[in-house]
PAVEX-712015 format. One record per residue (C-alpha): x, y, z; residue number from 1. Coordinates in pm, 1 decimal. Example, Ala and Ser with C-alpha at 12.3 -4.5 7.8 and 13.67 -1.06 7.14 Angstrom:
<sites>
<<1230.0,-450.0,780.0>,1>
<<1367.0,-106.0,714.0>,2>
</sites>
This chain:
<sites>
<<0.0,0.0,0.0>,1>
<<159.4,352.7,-76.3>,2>
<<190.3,573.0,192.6>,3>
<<366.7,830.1,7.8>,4>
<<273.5,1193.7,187.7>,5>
<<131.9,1324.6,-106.1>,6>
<<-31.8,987.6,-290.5>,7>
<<-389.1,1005.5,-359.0>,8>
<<-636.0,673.1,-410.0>,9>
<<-977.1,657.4,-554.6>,10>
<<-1153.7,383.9,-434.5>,11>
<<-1402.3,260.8,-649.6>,12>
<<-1667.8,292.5,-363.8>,13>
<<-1583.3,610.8,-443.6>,14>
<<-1729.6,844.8,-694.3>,15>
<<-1548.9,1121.7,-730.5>,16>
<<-1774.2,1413.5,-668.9>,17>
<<-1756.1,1763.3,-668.0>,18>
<<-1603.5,1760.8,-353.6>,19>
<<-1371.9,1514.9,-423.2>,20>
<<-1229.8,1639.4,-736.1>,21>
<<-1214.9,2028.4,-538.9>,22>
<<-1023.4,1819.7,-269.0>,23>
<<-800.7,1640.6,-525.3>,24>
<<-703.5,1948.6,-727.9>,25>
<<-561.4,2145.8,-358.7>,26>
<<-457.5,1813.1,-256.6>,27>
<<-240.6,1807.2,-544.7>,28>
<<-150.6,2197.3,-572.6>,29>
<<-102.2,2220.5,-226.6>,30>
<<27.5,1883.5,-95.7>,31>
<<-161.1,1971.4,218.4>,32>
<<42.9,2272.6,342.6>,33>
<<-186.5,2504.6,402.5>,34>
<<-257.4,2495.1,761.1>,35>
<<-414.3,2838.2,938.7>,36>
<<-186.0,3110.6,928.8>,37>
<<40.8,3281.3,1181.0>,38>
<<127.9,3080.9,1566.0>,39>
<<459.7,3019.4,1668.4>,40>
<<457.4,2670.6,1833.2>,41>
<<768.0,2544.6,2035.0>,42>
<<893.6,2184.2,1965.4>,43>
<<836.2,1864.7,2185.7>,44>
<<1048.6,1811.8,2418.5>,45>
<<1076.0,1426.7,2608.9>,46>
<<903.1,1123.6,2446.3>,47>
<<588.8,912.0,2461.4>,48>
<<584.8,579.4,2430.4>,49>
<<193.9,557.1,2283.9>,50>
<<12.7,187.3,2207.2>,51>
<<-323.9,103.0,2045.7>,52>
<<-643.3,88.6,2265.1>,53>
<<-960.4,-57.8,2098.4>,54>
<<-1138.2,-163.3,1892.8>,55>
<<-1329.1,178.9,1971.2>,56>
<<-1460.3,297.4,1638.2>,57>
<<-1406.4,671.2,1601.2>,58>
<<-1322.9,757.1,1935.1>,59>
<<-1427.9,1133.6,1865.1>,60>
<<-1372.1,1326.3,2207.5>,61>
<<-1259.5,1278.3,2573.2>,62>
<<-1407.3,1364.2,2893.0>,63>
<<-1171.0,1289.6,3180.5>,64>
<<-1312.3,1220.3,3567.0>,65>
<<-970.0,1316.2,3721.4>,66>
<<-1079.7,1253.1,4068.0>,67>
<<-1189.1,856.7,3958.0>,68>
<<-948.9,807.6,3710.3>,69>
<<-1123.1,748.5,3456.8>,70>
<<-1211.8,867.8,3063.0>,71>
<<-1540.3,885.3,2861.9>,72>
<<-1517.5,864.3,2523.9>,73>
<<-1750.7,912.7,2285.2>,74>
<<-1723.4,679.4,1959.9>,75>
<<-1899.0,681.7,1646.0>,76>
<<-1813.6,436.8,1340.5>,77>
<<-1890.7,715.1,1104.0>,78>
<<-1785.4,568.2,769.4>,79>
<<-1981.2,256.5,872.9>,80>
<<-2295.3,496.9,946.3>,81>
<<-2259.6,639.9,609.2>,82>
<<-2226.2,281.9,467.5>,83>
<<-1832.9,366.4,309.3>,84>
<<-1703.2,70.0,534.4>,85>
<<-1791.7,-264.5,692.0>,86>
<<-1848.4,-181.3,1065.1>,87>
<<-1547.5,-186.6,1302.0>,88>
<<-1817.8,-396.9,1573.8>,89>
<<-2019.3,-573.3,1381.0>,90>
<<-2386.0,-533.8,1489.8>,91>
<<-2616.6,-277.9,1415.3>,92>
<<-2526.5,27.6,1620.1>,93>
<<-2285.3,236.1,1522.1>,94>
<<-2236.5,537.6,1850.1>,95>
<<-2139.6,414.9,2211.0>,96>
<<-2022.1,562.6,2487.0>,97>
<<-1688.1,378.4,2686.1>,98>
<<-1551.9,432.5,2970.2>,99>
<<-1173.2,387.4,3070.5>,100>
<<-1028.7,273.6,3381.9>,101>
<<-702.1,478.2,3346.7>,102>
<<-555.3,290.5,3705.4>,103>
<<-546.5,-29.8,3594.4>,104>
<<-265.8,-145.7,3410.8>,105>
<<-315.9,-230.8,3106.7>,106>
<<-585.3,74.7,3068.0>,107>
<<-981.2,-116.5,3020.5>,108>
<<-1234.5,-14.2,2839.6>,109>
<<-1576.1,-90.5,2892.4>,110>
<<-1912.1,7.4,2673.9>,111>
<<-2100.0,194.4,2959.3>,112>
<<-2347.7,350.4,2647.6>,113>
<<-2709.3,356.6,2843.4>,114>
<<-2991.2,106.0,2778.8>,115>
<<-3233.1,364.0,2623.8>,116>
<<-3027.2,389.1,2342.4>,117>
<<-2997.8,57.0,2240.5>,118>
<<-3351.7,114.7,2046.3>,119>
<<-3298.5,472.4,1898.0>,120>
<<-3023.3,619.4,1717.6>,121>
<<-2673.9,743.1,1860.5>,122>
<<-2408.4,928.2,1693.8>,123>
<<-2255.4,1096.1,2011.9>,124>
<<-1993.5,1349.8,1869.5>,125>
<<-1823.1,1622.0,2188.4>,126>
<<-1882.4,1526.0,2512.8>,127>
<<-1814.7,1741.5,2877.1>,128>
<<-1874.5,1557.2,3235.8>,129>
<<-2002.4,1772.3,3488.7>,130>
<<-1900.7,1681.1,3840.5>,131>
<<-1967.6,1893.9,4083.5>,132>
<<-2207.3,1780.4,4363.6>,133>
<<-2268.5,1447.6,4446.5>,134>
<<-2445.5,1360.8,4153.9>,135>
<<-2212.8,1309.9,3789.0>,136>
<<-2372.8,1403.6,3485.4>,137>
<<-2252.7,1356.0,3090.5>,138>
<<-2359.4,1567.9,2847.6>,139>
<<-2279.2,1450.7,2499.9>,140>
<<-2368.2,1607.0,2173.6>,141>
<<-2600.9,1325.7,1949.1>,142>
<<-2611.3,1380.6,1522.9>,143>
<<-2875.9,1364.4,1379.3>,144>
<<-2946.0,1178.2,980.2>,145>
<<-3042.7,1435.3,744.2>,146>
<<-3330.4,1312.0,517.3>,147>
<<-3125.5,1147.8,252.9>,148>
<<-2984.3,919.8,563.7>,149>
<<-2645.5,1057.7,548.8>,150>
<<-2428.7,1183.2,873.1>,151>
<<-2371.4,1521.3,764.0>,152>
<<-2650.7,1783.4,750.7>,153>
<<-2874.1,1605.3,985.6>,154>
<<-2807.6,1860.1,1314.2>,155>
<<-2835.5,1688.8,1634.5>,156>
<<-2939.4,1744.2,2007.9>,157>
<<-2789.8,1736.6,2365.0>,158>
<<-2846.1,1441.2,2556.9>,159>
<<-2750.3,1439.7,2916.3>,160>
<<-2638.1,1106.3,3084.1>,161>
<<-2628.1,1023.4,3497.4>,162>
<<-2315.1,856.6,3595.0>,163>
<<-2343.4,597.6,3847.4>,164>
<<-2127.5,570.2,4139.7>,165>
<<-2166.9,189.8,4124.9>,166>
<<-1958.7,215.0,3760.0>,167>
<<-2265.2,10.6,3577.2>,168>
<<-2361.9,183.0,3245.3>,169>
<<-2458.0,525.0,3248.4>,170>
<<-2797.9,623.1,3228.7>,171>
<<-3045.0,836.1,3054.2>,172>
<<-3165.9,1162.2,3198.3>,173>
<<-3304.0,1368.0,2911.7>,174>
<<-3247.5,1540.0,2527.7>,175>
<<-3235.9,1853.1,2452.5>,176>
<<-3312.5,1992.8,2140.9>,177>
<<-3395.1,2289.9,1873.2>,178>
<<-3355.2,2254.5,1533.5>,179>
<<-3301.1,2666.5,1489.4>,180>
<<-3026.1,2652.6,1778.8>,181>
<<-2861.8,2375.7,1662.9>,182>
<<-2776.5,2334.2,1270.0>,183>
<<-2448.9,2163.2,1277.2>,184>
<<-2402.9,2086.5,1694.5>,185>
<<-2003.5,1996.4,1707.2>,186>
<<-1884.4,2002.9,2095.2>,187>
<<-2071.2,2115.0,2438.2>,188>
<<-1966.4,2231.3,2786.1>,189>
<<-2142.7,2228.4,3072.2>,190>
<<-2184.2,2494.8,3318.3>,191>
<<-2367.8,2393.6,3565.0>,192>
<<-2705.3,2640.8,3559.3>,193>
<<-2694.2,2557.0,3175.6>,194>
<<-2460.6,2434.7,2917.8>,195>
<<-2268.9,2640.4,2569.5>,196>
<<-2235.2,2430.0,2208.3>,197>
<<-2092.6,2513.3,1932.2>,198>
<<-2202.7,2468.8,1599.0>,199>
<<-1967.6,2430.8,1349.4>,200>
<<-2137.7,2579.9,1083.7>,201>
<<-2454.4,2791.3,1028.7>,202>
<<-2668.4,2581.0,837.1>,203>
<<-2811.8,2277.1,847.7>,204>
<<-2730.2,2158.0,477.7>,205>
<<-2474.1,1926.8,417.4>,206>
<<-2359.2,2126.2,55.2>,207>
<<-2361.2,2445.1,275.7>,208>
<<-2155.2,2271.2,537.7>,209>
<<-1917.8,2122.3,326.3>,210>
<<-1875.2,2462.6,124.3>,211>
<<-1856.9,2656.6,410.5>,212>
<<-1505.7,2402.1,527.3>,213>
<<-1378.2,2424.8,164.7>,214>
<<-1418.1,2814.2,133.7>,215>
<<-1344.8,2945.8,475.1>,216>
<<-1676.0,3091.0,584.7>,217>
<<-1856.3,2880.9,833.2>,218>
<<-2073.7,3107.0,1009.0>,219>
<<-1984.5,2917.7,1280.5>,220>
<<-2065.1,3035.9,1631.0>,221>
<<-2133.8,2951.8,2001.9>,222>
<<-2495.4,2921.9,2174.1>,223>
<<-2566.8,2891.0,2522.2>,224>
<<-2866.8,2693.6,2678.5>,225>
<<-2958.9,2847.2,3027.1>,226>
<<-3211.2,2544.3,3134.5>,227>
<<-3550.1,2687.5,2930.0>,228>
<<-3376.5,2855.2,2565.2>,229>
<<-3096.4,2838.5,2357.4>,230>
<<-2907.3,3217.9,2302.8>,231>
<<-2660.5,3289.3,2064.9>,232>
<<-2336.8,3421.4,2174.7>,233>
<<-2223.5,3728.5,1953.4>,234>
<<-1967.0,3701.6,1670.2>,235>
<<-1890.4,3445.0,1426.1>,236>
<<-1610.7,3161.5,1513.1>,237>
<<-1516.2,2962.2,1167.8>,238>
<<-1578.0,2582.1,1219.9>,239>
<<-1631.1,2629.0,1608.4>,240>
<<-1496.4,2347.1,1742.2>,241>
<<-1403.9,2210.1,2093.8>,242>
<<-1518.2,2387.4,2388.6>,243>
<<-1357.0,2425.2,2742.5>,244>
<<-1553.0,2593.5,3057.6>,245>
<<-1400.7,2716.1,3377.3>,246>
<<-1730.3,2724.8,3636.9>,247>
<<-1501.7,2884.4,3892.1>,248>
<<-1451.7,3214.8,3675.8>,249>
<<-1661.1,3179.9,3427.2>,250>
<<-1464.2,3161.7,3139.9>,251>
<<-1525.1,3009.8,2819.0>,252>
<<-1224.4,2884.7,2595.9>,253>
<<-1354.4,2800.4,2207.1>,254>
<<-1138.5,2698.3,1891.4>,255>
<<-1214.7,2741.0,1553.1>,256>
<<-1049.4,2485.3,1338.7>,257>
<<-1078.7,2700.6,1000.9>,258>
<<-844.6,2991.3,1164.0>,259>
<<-645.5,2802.4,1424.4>,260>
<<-769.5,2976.8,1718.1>,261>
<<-881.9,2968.8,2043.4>,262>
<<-1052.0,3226.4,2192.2>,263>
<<-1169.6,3308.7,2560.0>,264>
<<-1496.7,3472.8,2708.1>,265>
<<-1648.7,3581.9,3007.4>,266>
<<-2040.2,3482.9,3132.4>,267>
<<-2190.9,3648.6,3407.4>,268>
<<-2471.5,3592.6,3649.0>,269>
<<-2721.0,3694.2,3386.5>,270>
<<-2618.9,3485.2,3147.2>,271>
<<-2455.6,3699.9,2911.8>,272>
<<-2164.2,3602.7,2714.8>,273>
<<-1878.7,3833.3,2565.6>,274>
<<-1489.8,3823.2,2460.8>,275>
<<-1250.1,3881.3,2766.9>,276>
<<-1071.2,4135.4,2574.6>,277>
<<-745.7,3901.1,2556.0>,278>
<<-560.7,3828.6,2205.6>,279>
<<-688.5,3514.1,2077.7>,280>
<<-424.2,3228.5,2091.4>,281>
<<-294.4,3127.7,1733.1>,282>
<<-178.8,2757.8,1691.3>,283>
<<-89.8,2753.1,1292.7>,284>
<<-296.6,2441.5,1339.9>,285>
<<-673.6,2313.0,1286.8>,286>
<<-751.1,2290.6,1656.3>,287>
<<-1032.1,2039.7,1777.1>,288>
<<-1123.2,1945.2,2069.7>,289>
<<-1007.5,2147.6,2402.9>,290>
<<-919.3,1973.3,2794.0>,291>
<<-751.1,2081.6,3143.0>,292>
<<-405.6,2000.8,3264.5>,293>
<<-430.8,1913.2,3618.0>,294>
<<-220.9,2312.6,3685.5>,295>
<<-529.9,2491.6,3478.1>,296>
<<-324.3,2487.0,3140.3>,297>
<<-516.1,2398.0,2784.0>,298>
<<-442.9,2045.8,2594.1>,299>
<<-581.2,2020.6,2263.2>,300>
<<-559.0,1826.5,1962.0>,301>
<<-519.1,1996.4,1606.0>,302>
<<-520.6,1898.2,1248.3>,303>
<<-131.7,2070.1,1126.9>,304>
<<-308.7,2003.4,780.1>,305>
<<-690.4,2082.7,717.4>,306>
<<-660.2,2015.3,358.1>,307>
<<-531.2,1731.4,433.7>,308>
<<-781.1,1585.9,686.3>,309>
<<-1087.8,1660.3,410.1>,310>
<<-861.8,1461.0,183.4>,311>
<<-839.6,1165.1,463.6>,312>
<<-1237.7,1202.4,550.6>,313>
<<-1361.9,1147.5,198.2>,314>
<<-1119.7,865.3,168.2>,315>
<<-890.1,1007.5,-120.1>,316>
<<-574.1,972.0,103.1>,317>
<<-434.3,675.3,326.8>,318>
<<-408.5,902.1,617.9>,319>
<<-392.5,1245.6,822.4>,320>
<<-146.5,1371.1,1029.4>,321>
<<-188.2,1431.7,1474.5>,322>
<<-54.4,1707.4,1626.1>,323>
<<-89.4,1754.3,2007.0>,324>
<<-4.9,2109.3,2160.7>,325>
<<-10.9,2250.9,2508.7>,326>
<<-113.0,2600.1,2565.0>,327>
<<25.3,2726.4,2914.5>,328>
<<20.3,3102.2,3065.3>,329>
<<364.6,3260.5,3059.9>,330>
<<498.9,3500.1,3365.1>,331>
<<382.4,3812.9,3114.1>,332>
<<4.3,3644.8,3116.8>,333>
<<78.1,3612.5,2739.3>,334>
<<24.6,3223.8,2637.9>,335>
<<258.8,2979.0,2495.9>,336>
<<216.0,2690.5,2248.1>,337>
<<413.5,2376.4,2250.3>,338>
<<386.4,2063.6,2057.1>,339>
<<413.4,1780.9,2278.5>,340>
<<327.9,1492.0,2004.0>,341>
<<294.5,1459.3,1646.1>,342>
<<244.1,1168.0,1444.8>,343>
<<193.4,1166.7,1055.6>,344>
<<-101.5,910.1,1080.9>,345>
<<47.0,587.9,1059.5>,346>
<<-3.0,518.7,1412.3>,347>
<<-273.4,783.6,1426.9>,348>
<<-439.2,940.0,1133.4>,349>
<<-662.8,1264.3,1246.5>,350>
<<-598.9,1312.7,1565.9>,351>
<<-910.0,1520.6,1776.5>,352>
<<-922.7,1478.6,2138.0>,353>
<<-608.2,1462.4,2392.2>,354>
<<-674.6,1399.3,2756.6>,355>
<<-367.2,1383.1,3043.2>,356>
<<-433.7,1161.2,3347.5>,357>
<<-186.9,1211.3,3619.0>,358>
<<-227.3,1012.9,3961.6>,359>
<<-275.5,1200.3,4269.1>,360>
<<133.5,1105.0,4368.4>,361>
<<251.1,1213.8,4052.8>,362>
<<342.0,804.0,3978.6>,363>
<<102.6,782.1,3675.6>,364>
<<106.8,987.1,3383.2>,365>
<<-116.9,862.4,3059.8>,366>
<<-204.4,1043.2,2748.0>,367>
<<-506.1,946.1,2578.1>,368>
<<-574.3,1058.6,2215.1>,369>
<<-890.1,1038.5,2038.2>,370>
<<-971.1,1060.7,1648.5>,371>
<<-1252.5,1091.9,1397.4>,372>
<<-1263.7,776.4,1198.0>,373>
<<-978.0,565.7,1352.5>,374>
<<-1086.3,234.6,1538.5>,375>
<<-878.4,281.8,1830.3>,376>
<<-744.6,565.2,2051.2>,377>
<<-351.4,619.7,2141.7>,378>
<<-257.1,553.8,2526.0>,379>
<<64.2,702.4,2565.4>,380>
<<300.3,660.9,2856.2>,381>
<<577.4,980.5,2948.4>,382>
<<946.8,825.0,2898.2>,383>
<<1125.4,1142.7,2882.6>,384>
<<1124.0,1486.5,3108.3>,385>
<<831.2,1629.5,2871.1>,386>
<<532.7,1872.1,3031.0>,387>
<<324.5,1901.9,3073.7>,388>
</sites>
């Protein structure tokens, strides 16, 4: 099989649609190089030593219970859903919810997804655990078909989980949704009186959507749900992405894949949303998904080549390349940007959720990285002096 950087394969499942052929033509122009501009990253510093966990068919996102040890991830076989590829488990659901015992050694995973959806539809996408108070609570972003029975276009809903102490399967509190609020629902975060997603887009047509990526203009953007109605945070954010909220000072941290951002905001009392006034952080990279370092500091996992991911997705190239950055506060309160893993998809094509576990003592350190459409996540153990 050629694994050539810049090779190109047309499957004969294939056709090779408008999209494709746009894809093909910058694929070929552009080899993939052109990630967001501006961001000056530093280089990794240490090792990992990362092995495969699964199967766990597109293990999208990451939602890390620190104080248990433990990871939810939610997975959707997505090329399976959209009937591209024989299922990764075969039966006849194709979303699930697991949950990883990060204390054991090897790392389990188990398939805690609730009973209720075992009869309905699941395609959980971004997922945030709430656990303050004695009672845990997942909220996990569900797609929706569009008409035609495809993945994309189809919007989606909230659905909020109870976690049981016992560590049985989680179960089913209740959905949210609005069809207006929600066009193209991507990641959420929970803030206790309410929760914030982000839709990636502006529209709920999968043409629109996939113009939109190709072309730069989104009209992504951020909406907040305050327990009774959805309210849309001002300004546009191209391709929001992952989401990241700190309850204690209300603060809302959101990237935008398309320009390789992240950007922070304030929420008060009230409920009202706006910028903090700082400079937005610039990667150079496609970021997705956002989580907290144990010290307050941002991981996230980014795309280094966008072009090259919507090559990988619509299955014209063998793979997509993982990039895993760090963004920490310097002494000047200006932040810094470091790479602290990069693959170029062999062991890990399209990289989209990072998660650090670290054991109370400081004994245990484990990486977890999520992706899109790969059936099985990276854990990765520290062998070097590399932070964070």
């Amino acid at each position: 099989m050629v694994r050539d950087a810049c090779s190109i394969r047309l499957p004969g499942a294939l056709p090779l649609s408008v999209f494709s052929l746009a894809f093909v033509v910058a694929g070929v122009s552009g080899c993939g190089l052109l990630p967001p501009g501006g961001g000056a990253v530093e280089p990794a510093a240490g090792a990992w030593s990362c092995q495969p966990l699964g199967p766990i068919p597109g293990p999208e996102d990451i939602a890390l219970d620190r104080e248990k040890g433990l990871a939810y991830v939610s997975s959707t076989d997505r090329w399976a859903a959209d009937g591209k590829a024989a299922p990764v488990i075969p039966d006849e659901h194709h979303g699930r919810i697991y949950r990883i015992d990060l204390k054991t050694d090897p790392a389990t995973a188990t398939d805690v997804t609730p009973g209720a959806f075992r009869w309905r539809e699941f395609l959980p996408q971004g997922i945030d655990l709430l656990d303050e108070g004695p009672e845990r609570r997942l909220f996990v972003v569900n797609r929706q078909r569009a008409a035609d029975g495809s993945t994309c276009g189809g919007g989606g809903g909230i659905e909020i989980l109870t976690v049981p102490s016992d560590g049985g399967p989680l179960g089913y509190d209740r959905t949210v949704q609005d069809a207006e609020a929600l066009p193209n629902p991507n990641d959420v975060a929970a803030t206790g009186d309410g929760f914030y997603v982000s839709n990636s887009s502006d529209t709920r047509s999968c043409i629109g959507q996939k113009l939109g990526a190709l072309f730069g203009r989104t009209g992504g953007h951020v909406v907040r749900y305050d327990g009774s109605r959805f309210q849309r945070v001002d300004g546009t954010v191209e391709f929001a992405n992952g989401l990241l909220a700190d309850r204690a000072s209300r603060r809302l941290f959101v990237a935008s894949t398309l320009d390789g951002t992240v950007r922070a905001y304030r929420w008060d009392g009230a409920g009202r949303t706006e910028p903090d006034g700082s400079v937005p952080v610039r990667t150079g990279s496609g970021v997705d998904n956002l989580s907290w370092l144990r010290d307050g500091s941002i991981l996230t996992a980014a795309h280094p080549s966008p072009l090259r991911f919507l090559l990988y997705s619509a299955g014209i190239v063998h793979t997509s390349p993982t990039q895993i950055l760090h963004i920490a506060s310097s002494s000047t309160g200006a932040r810094a940007v470091r790479e602290i893993l990069r693959d170029d998809g062999e062991r890990l094509s399209a990289g989209s959720a990072a998660a650090l576990y670290e054991s109370a003592d400081g004994t245990v350190r484990r990486l977890l990285v999520g992706a899109v459409f790969a059936d099985h996540l990276l854990l990765c153990r520290d062998e070097g002096p590399a932070r964070p």
